[in-house]
C-alpha positions as CSV (number, residue, x, y, z in Angstrom):
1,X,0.0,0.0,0.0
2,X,1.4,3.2,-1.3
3,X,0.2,6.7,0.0
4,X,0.3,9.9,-2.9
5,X,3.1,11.4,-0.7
6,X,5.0,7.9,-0.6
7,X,4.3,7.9,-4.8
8,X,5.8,11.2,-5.0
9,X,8.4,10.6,-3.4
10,X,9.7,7.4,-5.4
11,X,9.2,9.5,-8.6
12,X,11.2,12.3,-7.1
13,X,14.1,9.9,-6.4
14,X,14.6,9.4,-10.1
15,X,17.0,11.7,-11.3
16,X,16.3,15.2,-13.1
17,X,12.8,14.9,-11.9
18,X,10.3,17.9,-11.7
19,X,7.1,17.8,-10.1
20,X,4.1,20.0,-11.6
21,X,1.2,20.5,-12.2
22,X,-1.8,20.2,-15.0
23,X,-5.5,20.8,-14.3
24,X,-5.1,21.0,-10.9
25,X,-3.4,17.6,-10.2
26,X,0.4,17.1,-9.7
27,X,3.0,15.6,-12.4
28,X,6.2,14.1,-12.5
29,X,8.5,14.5,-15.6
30,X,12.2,14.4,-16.8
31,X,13.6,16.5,-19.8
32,X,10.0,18.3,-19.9
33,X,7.9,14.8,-20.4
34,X,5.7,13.7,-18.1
35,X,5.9,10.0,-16.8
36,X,3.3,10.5,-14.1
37,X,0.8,11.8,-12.8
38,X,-2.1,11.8,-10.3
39,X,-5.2,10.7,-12.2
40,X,-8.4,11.1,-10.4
41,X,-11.2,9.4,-12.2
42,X,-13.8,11.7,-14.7
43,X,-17.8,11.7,-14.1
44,X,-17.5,9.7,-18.0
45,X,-15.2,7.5,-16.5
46,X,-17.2,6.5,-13.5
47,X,-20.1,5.9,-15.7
48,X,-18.0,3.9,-17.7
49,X,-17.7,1.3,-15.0
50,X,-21.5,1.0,-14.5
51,X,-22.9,-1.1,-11.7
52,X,-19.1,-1.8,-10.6
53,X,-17.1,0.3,-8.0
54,X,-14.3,2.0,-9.2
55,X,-11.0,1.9,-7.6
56,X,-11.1,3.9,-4.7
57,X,-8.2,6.0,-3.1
58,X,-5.5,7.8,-5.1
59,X,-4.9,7.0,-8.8
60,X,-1.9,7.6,-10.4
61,X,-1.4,7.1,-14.1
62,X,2.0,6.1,-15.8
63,X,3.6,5.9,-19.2
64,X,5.4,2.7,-21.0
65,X,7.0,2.7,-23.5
66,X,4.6,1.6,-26.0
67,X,1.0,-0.3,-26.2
68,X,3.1,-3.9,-26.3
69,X,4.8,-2.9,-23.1
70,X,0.9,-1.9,-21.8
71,X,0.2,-4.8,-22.8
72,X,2.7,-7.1,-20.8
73,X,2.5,-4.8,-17.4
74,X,-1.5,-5.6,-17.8
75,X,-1.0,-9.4,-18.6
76,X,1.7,-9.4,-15.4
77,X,-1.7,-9.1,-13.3
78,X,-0.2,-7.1,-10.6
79,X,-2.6,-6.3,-7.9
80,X,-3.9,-2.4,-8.5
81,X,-2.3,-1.9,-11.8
82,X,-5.1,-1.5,-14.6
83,X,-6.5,0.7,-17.5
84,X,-10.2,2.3,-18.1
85,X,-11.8,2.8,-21.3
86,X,-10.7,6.4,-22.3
87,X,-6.3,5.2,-22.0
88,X,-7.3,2.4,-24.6
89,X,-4.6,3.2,-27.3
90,X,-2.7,5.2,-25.1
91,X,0.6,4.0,-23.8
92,X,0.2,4.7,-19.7
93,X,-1.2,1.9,-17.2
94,X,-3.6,3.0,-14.2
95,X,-2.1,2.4,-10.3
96,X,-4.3,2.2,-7.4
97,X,-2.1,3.5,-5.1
98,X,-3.5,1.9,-2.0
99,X,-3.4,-1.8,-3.6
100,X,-0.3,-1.9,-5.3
101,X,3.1,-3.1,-4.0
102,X,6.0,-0.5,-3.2
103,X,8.0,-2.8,-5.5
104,X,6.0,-3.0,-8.4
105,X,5.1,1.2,-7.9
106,X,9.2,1.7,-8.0
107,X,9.1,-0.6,-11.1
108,X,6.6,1.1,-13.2
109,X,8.0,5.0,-12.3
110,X,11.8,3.2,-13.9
111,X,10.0,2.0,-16.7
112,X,7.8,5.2,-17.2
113,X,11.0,7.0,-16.5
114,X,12.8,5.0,-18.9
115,X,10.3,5.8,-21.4
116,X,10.9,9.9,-21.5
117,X,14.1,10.4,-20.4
118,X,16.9,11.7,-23.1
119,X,18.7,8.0,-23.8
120,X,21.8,9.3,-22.4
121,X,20.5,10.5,-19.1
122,X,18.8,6.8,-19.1
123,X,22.0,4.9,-20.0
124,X,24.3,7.2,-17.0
125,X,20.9,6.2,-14.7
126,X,21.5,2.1,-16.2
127,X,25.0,2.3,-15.0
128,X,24.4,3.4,-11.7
């Protein structure tokens, strides 16, 4: 179980990372790209899930590198990582931050990370 503040601060840990904000809800990016980003659910997207609950808590959304990788993290069936309707075709993955494991949160903000970053400031990051 991951709080926003405990979220923020794994993305913060990456290096060259700014926190924002767009609409009103805060963003992580490196080299102006943003990898995350909290993602409260829409009225449309509540509707979407009809009779069923939606996730509760905080959301955060975060990019992959393309919709094959989306593909895999979904398949990987980690508990609290997901998609909605209105990211189908969009390369990001859905993280209920109160279900999902610290491991698997650190995971996703690398690969997200990964993702934007300028591919040398990725392979200095690789090296360690």
């Amino acid at each position: 179980m991951m709080s926003l503040d405990q979220a923020a601060e794994l993305a913060a840990a990456l290096p060259e990372v700014t926190e924002g904000e767009r609409h009103g809800h805060r963003t992580w990016n490196v080299a102006g790209k943003t990898f995350a980003w909290e993602r409260p659910f829409s009225k449309a997207d509540i509707k979407r899930f009809g009779a069923e609950a939606p996730p509760d808590g905080p959301i955060f959304a975060v990019r992959v590198e393309d919709l094959g990788e989306k593909d895999a993290v979904l398949a990987a069936g980690h508990k609290g990582v997901f998609t909605i309707p209105h990211f189908d075709g969009y390369p990001a993955v859905l993280v209920q931050l109160k279900v999902v494991g610290k491991r698997v949160l650190r995971e996703l903000l690398l690969d997200g990370w990964l993702a934007c970053a300028p591919p040398a400031l990725a392979a200095r990051h690789l090296k360690g």
